[in-house]
LUMFI-828749 format. One record per atom (N, C-alpha, C, O): residue in three letters; x, y, z. Coordinates in steps of 0.02 Angstrom, whole numbers, padded with zeros to 5 digits, always signed. Each point is the difference from the previous one (the first is absolute). Layout:
BEGIN
alaXYZ;...
//
This chain:
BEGIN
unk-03240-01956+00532;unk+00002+00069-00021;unk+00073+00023-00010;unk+00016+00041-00043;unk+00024-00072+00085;unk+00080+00023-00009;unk+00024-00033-00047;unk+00041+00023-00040;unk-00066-00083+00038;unk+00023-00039-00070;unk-00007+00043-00080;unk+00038+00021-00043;unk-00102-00021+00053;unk-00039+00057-00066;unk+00063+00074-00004;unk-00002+00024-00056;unk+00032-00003+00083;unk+00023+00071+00013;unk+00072-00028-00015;unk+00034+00038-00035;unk-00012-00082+00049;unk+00096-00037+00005;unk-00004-00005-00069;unk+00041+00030-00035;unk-00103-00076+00002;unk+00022-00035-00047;unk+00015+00045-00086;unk+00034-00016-00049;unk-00077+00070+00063;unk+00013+00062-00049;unk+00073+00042+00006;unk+00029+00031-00044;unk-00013-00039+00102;unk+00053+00029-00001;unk+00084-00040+00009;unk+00053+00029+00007;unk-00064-00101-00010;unk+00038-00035-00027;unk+00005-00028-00043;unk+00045-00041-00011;unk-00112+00065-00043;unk+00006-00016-00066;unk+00038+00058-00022;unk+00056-00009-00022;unk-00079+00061+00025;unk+00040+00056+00001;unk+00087+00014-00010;unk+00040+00017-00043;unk-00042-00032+00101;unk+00098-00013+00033;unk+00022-00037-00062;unk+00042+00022-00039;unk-00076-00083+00030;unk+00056-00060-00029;unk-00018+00034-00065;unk+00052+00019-00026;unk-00112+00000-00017;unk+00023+00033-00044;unk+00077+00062-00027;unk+00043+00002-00044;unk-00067+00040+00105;unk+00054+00058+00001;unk+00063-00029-00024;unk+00031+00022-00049;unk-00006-00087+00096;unk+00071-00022-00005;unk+00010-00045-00068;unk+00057-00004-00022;unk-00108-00026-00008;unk+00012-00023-00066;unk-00016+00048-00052;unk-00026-00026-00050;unk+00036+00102+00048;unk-00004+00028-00050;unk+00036+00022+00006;unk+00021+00010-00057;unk+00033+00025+00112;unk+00075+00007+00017;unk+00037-00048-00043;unk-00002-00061+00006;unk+00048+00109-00067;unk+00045-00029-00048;unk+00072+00007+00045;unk+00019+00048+00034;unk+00007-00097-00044;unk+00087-00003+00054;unk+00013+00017-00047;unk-00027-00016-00053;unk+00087+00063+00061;unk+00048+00048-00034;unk+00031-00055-00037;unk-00002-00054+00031;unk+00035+00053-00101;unk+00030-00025-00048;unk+00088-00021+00032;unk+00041+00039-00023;unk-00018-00081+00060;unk+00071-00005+00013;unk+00042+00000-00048;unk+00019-00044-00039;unk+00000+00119+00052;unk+00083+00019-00064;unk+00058-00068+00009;unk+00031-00020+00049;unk-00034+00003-00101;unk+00068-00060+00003;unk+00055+00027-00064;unk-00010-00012-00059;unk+00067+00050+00086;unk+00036+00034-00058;unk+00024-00048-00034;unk-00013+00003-00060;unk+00053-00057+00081;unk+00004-00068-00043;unk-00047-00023-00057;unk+00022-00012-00056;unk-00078+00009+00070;unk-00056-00010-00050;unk+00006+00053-00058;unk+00003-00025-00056;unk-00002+00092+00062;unk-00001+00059-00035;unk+00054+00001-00024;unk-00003+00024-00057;unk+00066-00044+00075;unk+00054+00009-00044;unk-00023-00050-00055;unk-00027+00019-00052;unk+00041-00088+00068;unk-00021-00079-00045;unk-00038+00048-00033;unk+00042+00027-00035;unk-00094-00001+00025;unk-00064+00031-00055;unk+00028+00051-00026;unk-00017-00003-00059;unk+00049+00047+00067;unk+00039+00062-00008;unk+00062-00020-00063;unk-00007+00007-00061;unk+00051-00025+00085;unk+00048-00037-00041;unk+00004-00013-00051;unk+00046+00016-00037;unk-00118-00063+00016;unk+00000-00022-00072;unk-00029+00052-00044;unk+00013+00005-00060;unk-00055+00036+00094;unk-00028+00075-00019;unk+00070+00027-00050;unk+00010+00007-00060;unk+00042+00005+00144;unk+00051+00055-00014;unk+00026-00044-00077;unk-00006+00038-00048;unk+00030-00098+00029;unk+00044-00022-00015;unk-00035+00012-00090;unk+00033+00021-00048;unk-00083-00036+00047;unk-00054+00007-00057;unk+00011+00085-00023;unk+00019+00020-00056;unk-00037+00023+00115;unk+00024+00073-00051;unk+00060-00006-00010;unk+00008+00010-00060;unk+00055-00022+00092;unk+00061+00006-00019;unk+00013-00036-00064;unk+00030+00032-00044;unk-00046-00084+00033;unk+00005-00047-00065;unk-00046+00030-00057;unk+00013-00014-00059;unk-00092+00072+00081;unk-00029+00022-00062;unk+00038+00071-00014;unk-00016+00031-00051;unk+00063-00006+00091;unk+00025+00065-00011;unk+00049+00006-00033;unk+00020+00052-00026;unk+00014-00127+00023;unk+00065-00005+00010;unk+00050+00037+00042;unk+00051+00015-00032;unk-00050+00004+00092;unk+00019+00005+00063;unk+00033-00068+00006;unk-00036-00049-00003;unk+00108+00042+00010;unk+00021-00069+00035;unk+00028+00033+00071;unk+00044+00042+00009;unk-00096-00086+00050;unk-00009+00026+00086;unk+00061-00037+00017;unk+00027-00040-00039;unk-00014+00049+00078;unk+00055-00028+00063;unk-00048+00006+00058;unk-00027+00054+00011;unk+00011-00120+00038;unk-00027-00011+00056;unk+00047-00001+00072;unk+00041-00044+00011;unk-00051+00086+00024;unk+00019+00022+00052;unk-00004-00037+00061;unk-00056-00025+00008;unk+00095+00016+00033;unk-00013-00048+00074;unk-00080+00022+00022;unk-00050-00034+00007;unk+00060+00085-00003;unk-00082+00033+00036;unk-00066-00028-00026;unk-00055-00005+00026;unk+00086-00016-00099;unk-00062-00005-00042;unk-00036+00026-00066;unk-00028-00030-00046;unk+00042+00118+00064;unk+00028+00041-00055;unk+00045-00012-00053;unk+00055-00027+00006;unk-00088+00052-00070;unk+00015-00035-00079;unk+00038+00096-00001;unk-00015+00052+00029;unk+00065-00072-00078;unk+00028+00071-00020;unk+00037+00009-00070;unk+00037-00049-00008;unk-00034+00074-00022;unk+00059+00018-00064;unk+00017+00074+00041;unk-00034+00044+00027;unk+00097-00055-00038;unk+00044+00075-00001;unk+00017+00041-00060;unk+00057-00014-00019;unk-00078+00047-00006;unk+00005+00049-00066;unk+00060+00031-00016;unk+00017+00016-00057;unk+00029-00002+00131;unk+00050+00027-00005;unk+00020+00023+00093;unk-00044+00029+00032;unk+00084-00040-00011;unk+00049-00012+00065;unk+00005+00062+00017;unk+00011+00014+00059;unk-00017+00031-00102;unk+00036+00082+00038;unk+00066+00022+00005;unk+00034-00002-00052;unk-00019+00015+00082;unk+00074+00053+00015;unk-00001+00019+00083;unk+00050+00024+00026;unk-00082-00032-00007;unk+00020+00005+00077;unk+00051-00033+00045;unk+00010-00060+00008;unk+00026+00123+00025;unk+00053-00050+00038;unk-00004-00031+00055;unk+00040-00041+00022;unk-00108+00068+00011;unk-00023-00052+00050;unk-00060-00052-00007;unk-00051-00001-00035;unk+00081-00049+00090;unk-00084-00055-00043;unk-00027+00030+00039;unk+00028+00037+00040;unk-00103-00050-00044;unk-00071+00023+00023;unk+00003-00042+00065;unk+00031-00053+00005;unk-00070+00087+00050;unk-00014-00034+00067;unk-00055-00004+00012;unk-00032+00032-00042;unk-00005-00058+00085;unk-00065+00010+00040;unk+00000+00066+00023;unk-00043+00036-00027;unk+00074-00012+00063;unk+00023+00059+00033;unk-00014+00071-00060;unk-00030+00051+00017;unk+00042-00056-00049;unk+00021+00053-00042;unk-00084+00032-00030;unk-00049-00036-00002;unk+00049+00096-00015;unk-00073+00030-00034;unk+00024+00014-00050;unk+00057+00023+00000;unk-00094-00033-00063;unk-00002-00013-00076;unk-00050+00038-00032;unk-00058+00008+00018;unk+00087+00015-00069;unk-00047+00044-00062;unk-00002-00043-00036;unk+00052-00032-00011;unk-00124+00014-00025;unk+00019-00035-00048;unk-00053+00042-00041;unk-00020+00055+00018;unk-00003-00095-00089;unk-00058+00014-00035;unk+00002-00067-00026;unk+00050-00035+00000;unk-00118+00016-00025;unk-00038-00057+00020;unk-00064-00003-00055;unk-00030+00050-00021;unk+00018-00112+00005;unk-00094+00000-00042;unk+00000-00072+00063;unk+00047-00035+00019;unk-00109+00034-00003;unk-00015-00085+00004;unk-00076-00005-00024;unk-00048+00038+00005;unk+00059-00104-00035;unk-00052-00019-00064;unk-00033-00072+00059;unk+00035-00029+00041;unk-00097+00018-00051;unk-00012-00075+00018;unk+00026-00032-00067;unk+00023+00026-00051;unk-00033-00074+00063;unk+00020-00068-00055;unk-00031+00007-00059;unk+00036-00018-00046;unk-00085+00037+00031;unk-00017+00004-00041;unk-00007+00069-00042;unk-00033+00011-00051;unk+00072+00027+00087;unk+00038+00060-00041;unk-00040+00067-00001;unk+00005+00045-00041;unk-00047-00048+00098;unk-00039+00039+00026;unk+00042+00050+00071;unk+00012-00014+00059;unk+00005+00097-00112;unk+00059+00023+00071;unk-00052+00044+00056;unk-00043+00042-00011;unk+00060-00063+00054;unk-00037+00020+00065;unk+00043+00034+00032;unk-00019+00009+00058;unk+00079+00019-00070;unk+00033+00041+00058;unk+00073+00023-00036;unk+00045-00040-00009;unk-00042+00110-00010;unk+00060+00007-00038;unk+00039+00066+00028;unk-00041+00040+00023;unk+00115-00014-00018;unk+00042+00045+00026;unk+00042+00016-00051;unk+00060-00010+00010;unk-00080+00038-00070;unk+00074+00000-00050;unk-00011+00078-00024;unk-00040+00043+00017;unk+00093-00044-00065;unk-00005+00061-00040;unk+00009+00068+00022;unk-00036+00050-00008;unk+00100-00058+00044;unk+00044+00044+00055;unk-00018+00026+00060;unk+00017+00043+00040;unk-00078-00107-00052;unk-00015+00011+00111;unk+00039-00075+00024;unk+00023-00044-00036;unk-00025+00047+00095;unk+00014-00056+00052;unk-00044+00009+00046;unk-00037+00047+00017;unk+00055-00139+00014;unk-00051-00014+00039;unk+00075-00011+00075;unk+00051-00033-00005;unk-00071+00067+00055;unk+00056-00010+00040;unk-00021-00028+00081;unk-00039+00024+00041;unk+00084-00091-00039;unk-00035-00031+00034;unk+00059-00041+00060;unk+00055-00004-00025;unk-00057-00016+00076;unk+00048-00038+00056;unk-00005-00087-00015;unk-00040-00037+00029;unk+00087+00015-00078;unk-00009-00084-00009;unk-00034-00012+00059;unk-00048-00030-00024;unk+00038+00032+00082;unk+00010-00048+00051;unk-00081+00008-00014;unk-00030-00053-00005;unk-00007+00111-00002;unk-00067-00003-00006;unk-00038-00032-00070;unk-00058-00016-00014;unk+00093+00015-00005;unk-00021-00026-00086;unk-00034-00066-00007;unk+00000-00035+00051;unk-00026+00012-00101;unk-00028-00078+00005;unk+00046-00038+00016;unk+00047+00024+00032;unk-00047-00107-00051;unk+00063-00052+00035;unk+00022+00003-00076;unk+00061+00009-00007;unk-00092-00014-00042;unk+00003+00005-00067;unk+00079+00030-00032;unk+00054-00019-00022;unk-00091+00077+00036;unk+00067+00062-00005;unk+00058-00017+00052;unk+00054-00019-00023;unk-00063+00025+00086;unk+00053-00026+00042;unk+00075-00042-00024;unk+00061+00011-00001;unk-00108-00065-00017;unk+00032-00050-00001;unk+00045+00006-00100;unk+00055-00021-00019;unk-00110+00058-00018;unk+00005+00027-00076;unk+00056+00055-00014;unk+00050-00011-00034;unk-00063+00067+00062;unk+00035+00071-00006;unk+00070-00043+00021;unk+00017-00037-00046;unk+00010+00035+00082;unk+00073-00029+00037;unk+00055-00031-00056;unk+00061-00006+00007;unk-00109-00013-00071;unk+00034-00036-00063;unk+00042+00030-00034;unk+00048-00021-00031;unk-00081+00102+00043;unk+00021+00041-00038;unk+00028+00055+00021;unk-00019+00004+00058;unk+00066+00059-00075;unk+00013+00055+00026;unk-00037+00054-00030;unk-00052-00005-00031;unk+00091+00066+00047;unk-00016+00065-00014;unk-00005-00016-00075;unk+00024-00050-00026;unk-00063+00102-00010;unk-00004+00019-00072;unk-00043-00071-00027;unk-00024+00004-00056;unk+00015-00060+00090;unk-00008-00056-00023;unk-00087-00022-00033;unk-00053+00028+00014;unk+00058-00054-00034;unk-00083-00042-00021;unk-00028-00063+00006;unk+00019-00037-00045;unk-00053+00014+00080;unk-00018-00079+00010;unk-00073+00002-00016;unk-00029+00055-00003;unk-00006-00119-00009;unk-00038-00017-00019;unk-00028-00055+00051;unk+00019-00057-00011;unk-00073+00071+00077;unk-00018-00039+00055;unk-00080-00017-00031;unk-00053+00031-00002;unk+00072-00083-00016;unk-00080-00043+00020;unk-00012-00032+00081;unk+00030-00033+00043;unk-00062+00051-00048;unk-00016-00015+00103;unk-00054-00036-00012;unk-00036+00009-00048;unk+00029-00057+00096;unk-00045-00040-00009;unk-00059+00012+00081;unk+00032-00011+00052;unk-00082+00024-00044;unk-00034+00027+00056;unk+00014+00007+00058;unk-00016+00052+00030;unk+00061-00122+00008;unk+00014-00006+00055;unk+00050+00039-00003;unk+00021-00006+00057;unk+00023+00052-00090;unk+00061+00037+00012;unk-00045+00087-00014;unk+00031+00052+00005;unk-00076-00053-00015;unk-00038+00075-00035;unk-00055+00000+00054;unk+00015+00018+00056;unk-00076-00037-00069;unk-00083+00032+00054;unk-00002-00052+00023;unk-00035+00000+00050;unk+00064-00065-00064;unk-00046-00058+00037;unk-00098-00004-00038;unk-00032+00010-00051;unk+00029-00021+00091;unk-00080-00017-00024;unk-00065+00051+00041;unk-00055-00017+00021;unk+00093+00089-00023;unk-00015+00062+00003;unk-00015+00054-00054;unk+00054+00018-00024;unk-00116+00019-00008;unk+00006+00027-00052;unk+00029+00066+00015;unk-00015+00028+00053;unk+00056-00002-00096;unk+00017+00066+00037;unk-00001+00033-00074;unk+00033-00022-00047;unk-00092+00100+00044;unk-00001+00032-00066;unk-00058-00040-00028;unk-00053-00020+00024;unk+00087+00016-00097;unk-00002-00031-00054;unk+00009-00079-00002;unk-00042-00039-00022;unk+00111+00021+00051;unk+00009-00066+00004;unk-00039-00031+00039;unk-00014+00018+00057;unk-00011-00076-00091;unk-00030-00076+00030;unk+00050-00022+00062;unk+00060+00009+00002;unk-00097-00035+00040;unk+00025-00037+00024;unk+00048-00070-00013;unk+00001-00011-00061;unk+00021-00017+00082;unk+00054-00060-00033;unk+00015+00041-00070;unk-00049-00010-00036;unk+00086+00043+00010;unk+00022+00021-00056;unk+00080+00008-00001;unk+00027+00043+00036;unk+00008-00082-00073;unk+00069-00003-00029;unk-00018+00060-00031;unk-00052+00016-00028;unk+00106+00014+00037;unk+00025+00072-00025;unk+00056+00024-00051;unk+00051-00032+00013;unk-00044+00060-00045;unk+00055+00030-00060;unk+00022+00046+00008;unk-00036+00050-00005;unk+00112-00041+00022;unk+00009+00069+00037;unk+00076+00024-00062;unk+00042-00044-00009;unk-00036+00092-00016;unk+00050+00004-00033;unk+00010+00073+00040;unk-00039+00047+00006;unk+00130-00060+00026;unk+00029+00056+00043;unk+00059+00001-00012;unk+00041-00045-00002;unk-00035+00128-00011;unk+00058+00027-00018;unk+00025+00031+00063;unk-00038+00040+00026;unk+00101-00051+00006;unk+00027+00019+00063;unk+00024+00088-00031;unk+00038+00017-00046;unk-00069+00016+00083;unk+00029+00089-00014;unk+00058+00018+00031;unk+00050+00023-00027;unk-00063-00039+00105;unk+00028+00009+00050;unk-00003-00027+00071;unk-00050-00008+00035;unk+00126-00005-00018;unk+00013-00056+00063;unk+00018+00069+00053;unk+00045+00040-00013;unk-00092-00037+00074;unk+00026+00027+00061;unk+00021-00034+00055;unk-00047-00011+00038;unk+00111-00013-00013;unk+00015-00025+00037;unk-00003+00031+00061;unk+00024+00054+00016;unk-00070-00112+00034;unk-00006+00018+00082;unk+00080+00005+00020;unk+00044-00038-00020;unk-00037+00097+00065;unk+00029+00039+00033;unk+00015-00041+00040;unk-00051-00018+00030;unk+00128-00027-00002;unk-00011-00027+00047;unk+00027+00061+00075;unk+00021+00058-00001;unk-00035-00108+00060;unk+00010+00063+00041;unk+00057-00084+00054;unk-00011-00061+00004;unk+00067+00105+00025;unk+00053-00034+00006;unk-00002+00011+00072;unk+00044-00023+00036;
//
């Protein structure tokens, strides 16, 4: 009789645990390798010629700016901004005498490591490739794993206050 009563409910159990999907393991290495030839393909159909970054991050600079200080981590930034996915679809834009004002240190790794190229008044052109933007998180509009198109015009550099 206990047998009869176990055996429904360890058919049960072992079902439960084989319909349990294990979470997908993020490997940013993998995503860049796939990402890359993505990025390198719009840059070559845009004619965009990128410069690839230690980080990983692909960039053209449009123009350097006029600022007399370089950009820090530290520092909060106005900028205005479109970012397009790859395929030229814009999902998130700040222009047309607004800014978007923000503390680098909080910003994607993307920008971080991107904005710093350039100064005040300046313009760059950051293709980010996922692992520097959401990771394999959808946030909005954007897909998850999605290389990003970010064209940013630096407005304004506020430099953190140091305290002595």
């Amino acid at each position: 009789m206990l047998k009869n009563r176990l055996l429904p409910g360890l058919i049960f159990l072992i079902g439960a645990f084989a319909a349990c999907e294990k979470p997908e393991v993020y490997d940013p290495a993998e995503r860049f390798a796939i990402e890359e030839d993505s990025i390198k393909l719009w840059g070559n159909a845009n004619g965009i010629e990128l410069t690839k970054h230690e980080s990983g991050l692909f960039y053209h600079i449009d123009t350097v700016g006029d600022g007399a200080n370089a950009i820090e981590l530290t520092d909060t930034l106005e900028v205005e901004y479109v970012c397009r996915l790859l395929r030229d679809t814009v999902v998130s834009r700040v222009d047309g005498g607004s800014v978007y004002k923000f503390a680098l240190e909080k910003g994607i790794p993307g920008w971080q490591s991107g904005l710093p190229l350039i100064r005040e008044g300046g313009q760059i052109r950051l293709l980010v490739p996922s692992p520097l933007a959401y990771r394999n998180v959808a946030v909005g509009i954007i897909p998850a794993n999605s290389p990003l198109d970010f064209l940013v015009r630096i407005r304004n550099v506020i430099k953190k206050k140091r305290i002595f």
